[in-house]
N, C-alpha and C positions, 0 to 999 in steps of 0.2 A: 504494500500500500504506500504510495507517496504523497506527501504535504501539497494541500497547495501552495501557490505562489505565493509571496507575499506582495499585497496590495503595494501600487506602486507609490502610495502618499505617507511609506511608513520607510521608504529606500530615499537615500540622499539625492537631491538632482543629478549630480555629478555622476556618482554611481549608476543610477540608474539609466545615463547614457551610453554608460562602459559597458555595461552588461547588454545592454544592444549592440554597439560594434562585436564584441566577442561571441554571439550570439552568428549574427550575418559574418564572422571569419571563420565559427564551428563549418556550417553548413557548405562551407566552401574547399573545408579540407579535401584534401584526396583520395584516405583512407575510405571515408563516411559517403562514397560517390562514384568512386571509379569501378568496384565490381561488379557494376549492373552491365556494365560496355563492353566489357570484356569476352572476347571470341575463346571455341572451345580452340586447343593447340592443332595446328595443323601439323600436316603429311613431313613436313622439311624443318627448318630452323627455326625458332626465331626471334628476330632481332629484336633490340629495342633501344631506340635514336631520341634523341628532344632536344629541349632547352627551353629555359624561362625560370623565373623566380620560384617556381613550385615543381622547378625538376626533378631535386633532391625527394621531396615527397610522395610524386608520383612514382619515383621509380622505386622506391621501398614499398609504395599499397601495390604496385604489379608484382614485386619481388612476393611481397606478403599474402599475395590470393590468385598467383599465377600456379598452377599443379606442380607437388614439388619433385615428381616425377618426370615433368617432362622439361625440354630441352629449351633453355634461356640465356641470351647473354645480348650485351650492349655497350651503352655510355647515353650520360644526359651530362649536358652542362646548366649549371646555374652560377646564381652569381656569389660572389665570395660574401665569406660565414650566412649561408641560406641554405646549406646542407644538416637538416634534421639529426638529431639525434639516431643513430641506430636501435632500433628496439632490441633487446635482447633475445638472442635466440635466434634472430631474422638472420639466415645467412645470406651473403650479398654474392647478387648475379647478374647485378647490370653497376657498371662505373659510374661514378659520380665526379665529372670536373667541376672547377669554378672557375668566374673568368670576371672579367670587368661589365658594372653595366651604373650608368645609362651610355658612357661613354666607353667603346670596346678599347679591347690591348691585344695583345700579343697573345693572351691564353687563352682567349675566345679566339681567333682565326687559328690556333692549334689544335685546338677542340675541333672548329668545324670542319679542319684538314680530316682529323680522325672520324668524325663519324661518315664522312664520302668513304673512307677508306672498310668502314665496318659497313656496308652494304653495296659492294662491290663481288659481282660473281652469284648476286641469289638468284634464283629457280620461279618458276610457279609453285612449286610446292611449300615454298620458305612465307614468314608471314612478316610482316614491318608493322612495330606496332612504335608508332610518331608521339612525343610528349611533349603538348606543346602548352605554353603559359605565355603571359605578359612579361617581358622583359629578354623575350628570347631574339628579338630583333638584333638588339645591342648583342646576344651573348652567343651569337652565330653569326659569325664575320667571316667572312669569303668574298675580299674586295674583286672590282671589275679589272678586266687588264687594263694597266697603266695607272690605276687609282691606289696608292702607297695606303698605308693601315693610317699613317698622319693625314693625309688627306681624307681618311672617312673620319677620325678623330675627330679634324676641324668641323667637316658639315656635317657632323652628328650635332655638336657642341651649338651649330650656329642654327642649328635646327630646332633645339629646343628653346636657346635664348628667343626666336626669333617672332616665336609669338602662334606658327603653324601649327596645324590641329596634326591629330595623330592619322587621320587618313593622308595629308599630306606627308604627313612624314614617312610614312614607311609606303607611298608610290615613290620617291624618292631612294629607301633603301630598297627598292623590290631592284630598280635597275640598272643600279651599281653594285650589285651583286652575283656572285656564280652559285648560291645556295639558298636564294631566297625567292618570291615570286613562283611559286610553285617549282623550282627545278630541284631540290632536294627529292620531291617524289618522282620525277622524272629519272631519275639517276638510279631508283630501285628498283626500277620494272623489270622483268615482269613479274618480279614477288608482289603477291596482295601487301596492303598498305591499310591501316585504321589508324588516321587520327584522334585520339582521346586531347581534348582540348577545354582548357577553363579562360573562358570570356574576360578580356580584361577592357574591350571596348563597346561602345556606345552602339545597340543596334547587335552584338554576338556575331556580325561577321567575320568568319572562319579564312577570311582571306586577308583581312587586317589588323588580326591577333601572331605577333612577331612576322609579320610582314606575310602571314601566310607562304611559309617554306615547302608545305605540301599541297597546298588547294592552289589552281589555275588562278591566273591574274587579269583582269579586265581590262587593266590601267596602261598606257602606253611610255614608250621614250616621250615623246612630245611632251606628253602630261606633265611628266619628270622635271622635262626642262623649265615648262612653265609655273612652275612649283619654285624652283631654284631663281629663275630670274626675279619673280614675286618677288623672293625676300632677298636678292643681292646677293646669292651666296657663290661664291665663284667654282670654278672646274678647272683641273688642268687640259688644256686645249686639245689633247687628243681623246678625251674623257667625252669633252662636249661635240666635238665631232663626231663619234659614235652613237652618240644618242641623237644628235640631228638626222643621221644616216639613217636609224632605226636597228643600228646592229645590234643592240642590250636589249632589243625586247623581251619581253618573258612568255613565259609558255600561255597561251592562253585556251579556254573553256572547250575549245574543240579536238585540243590535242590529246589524239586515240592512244597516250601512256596514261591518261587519269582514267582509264577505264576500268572500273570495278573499283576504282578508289575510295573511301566513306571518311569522314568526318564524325565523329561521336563528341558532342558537348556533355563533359560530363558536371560542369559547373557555372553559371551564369550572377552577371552581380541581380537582375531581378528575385532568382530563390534565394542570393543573401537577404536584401532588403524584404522578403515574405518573411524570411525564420524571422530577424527583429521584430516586424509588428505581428507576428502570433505570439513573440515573445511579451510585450509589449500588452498583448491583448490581453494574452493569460494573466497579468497582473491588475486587469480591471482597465486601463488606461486605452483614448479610442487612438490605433495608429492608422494613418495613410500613407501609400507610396505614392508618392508623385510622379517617378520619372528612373529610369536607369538609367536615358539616355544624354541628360543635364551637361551641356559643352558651354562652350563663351570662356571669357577672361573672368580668372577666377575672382578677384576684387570685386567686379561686377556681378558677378552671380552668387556673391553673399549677398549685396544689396538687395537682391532681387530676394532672396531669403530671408530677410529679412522683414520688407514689405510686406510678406506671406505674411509673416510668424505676426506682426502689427495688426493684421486685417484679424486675424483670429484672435488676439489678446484681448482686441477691439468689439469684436460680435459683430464684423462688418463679410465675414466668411461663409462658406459652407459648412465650415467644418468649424466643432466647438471645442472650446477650450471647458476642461482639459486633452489636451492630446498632442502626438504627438509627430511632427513631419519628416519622412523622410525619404530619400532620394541619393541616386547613384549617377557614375557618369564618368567623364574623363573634360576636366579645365582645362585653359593655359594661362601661364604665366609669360608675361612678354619681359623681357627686364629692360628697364630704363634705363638712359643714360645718368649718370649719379649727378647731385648736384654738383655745384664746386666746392674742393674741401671736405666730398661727403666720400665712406669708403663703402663697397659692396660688402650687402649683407647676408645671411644667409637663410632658407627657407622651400618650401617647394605649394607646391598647388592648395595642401589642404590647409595649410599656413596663413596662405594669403587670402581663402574663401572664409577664413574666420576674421581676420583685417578689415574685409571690408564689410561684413558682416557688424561687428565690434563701434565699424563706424556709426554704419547705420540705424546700428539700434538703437545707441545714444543711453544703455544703460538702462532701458528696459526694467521693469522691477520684477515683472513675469515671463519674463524668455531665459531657458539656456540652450546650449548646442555644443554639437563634437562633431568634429572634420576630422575624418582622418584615412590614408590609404589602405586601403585590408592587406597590402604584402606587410605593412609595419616600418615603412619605409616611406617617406615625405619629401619628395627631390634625392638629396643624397645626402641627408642627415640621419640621425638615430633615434629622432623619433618620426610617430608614424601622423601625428598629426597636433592639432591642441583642441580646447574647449575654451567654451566662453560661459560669465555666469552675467548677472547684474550688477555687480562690482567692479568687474573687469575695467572698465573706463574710472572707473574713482580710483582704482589699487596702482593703474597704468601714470596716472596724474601725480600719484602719490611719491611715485619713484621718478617723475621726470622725463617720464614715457610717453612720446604725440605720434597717435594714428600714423597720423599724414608724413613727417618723418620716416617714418619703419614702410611704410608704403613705397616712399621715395627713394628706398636704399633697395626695396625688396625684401625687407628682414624682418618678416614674421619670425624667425626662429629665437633671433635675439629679443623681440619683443614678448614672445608668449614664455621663453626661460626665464626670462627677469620676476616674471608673475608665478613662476612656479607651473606654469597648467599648460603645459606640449603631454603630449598623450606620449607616451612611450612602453611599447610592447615586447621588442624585438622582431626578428623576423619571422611573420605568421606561416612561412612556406605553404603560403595559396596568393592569391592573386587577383579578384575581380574588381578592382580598381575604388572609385572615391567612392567613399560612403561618407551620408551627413545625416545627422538626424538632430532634427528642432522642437526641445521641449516648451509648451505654453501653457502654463499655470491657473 
């Protein structure tokens, strides 16, 4: 027999938003998801290839409910210290690299050397089972000829500064790439091929989750290019010649090696944001999901969170307070040029979604909120996000702390450690990108 829950007006605010983000990154594990996707073993080999933030993980729940009878072996890369714990007793039968991510190195394009190399020579009979997550773009690197691993560095780096959403960014990486844009699955034929894949963007397209390495590409060279001129971002001149030519294109939707190919989504950030508000529910309190697909400039799209969270404290809503809002998605952050005398700060999306949130709400006596990334990771800091309460702006004042300042620098992270409240988890080894949830009193 189990307790119920406890009523949510007897759980601290703060708390009771933690226990919804860990809730929505439970249901995202890999363990708790991936044996439903799972094919019986075939006739021949089989392999098992990935990369993303939730490599490590995946490849322990396949290690952990693949037959221990039959015939297994691999590699997944993820990114450094996001390789789980070993369970005990689990013995390992697929490799685990680490590599650099948001920005690749040298042990992601050594990784990616190695897994072309572990699915070379397979059969029809042999099976590829593909593990793929958010962050697998950066941590599968297999630059274009003529593009140096520092030249993908730079227009990685000037990628995210630059304010591009993530479908431009990775048409971009799809074709400056020899492993991405579907040619990874192309290179395995004619072994069967099942991708197992956790959503890390807006909409769960399978083809823009790490650049889509084994799903066909839609996007062309041109696109590419017109992506890169957008933001200024330069090419070395035989780089961009090729892409004028149309020589980098990537495999697309009609080519007869995706044949028999599948995709299995074994995790999406909408079933996180469901598990929160039945968690949510269970404790008496009303939750709605808004949105998985929630994109804009993240500053901006607290405000608008804001406005929300006002309309309902207000009784100007559909929805009545008490309850509570929340929503997923993938932001951008553009970074400013610093004032003068002013130095770059540090922070990432869920940082700056609570910034301009923190403005907006002006201290609110009935609103709080948690931003934060479900990998546990917030740009490329150590925490995974912050929280706001109705003090926040009197506590910020207290210490000498102005919005608009930390806005101008981009340093939510120095803003939200000075107050004590950056959410820090470590690394959740799953993956379906920004969660927010807005409590109203």
């Amino acid at each position: 027999m189990t307790s119920a829950p406890t009523p949510f007006r007897d759980i601290a605010p703060a708390d009771l938003l933690r226990r919804l983000f860990d809730a929505a990154v439970q249901r995202a594990l890999p363990l708790h998801t991936l044996g439903a996707h799972l094919p019986p073993p075939p006739r021949g080999r089989t392999v098992v290839i990935g990369a993303g933030k939730a490599g490590g993980a995946m490849a322990q729940a396949v290690e952990a409910l693949w037959p221990a009878d039959a015939p297994l072996s691999g590699l997944v890369v993820t990114r450094y210290h996001h390789t789980p714990p070993r369970p005990a007793g689990l013995p390992q039968r697929i490799e685990v690299l680490e590599a650099s991510h948001p920005v690749p190195d040298e042990a992601g394009m050594a990784a990616a050397a190695r897994i072309l190399a572990a699915v070379q020579g397979l059969t029809e009979d042999d099976l590829v089972l593909c593990l793929i997550s958010g962050g697998g773009s950066a941590l599968l690197t297999l630059p274009c000829e003529g593009l140096t691993l520092q030249d993908k560095q730079r227009i990685n780096r000037e990628l995210l500064e630059c304010g591009a959403h993530i479908g431009e960014m990775n048409t971009v990486r799809k074709h400056l790439s020899r492993i991405k844009g579907g040619r990874l699955a192309t290179l395995c034929a004619p072994a069967r091929m099942i991708t197992l894949t956790i959503s890390d963007v807006p909409g769960d397209d399978p083809s823009v989750i790490a650049s889509g390495p084994t799903v066909p590409d839609a996007t062309t060279c041109a696109g590419a290019l017109a992506i890169l001129d957008r933001y200024g971002i330069a090419l070395p001149p035989a780089v961009r010649a090729q892409l004028e030519a149309g020589a980098l294109e990537s495999p697309k939707p009609d080519d007869p090696r995706f044949a028999g190919q599948e995709v299995r989504m074994i995790a999406t950030p909408q079933q996180s944001l469901e598990a929160a508000a039945e968690l949510a529910r269970s404790m008496g309190l009303q939750a709605h999901v808004l949105s998985d697909e929630v994109e804009g400039e993240s500053r901006e799209v607290g405000k608008v969170h804001a406005a929300l969270a006002r309309s309902v404290a207000m009784g100007r809503s559909a929805f009545q307070a008490p309850c509570v809002l929340l929503t997923g998605g993938e932001t951008t952050v553009t970074v400013r040029p610093l004032p003068p005398g002013q130095t770059r700060g540090k922070g990432g999306r869920a940082g700056e979604f609570c910034l301009g949130l923190v403005q907006s709400l002006a201290g609110h006596p009935r609103i709080w909120a948690l931003a934060a990334d479900t990998d546990g990771i917030d740009g490329m800091e150590e925490n995974a996000g912050a929280r706001v309460d109705p003090t926040t702006l009197e506590r910020a004042a207290a210490r000498g702390l102005k919005v608009t300042d930390h806005l101008a620098r981009n340093d939510a992270h120095g803003f939200f450690q000075a107050l004590d409240d950056l959410v820090v988890t470590g690394p959740t080894h799953t993956n379906v990108n920004d969660f927010r949830a807005i409590l109203i009193v």
